[in-house]
N, C-alpha and C positions, 0 to 999 in steps of 0.2 A: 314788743316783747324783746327783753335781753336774748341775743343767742349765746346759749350752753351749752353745753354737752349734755348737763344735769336735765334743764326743760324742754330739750328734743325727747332723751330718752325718757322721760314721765309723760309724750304727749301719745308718744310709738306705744308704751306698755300700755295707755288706756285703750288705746284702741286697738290693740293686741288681743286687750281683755274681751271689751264689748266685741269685738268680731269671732274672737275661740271662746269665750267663754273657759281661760285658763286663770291659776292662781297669780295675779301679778308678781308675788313673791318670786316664784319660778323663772321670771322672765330679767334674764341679764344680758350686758354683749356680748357674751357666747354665745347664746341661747342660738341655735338653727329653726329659720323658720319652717324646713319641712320636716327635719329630722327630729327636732326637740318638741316643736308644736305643733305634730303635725300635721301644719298647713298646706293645702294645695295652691295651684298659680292663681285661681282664681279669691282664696282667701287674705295670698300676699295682694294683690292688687284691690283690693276694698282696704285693705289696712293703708296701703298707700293713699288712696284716695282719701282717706277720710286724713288721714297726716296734711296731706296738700290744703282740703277743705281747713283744718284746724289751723294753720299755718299761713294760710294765704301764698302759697308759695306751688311750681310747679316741677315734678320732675322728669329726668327724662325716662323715657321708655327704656330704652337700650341699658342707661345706663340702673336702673330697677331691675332688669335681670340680669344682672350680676351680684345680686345681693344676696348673701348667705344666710348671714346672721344680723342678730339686733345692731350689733356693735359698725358692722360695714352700713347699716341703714342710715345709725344716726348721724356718721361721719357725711355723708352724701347729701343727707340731708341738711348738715350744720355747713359744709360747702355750698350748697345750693343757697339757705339762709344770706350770709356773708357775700355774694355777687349780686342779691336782689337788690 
């Protein structure tokens, strides 16, 4: 898979989706994942996971909690992508 910016963040909103069951519409890099969607720790980390499963790729711990919002995810994510 190409890395983009555009197919990280379609891959984070689907399973944004399937885990909140929110409107994808809703979901942009601002969006906060406790405060806009709000997720608990254990709902950001199934979304990660399922990102990782999707992706083939793995992140770190430490660096997952420091993640706010969509936009800081996908960044970390398209870093992570890019050193695999």
């Amino acid at each position: 898979m190409e890395v983009d910016m555009d197919n990280i963040l379609e891959v984070l909103k689907e399973k944004i989706v399937e885990i909140l069951n929110v409107d994808p519409n809703e979901i942009t890099e601002k969006t906060t994942f406790i405060g806009d969607l709000c997720a608990d720790s254990l709902d950001v980390y199934q979304i990660i996971l399922g990102v990782e499963d999707a992706l083939d790729i793995s992140l770190d711990g430490e660096d997952v909690e420091t993640i706010a919002n969509v936009g800081e995810a996908v960044l970390l994510i398209e870093k992570v992508m890019e050193n695999k």
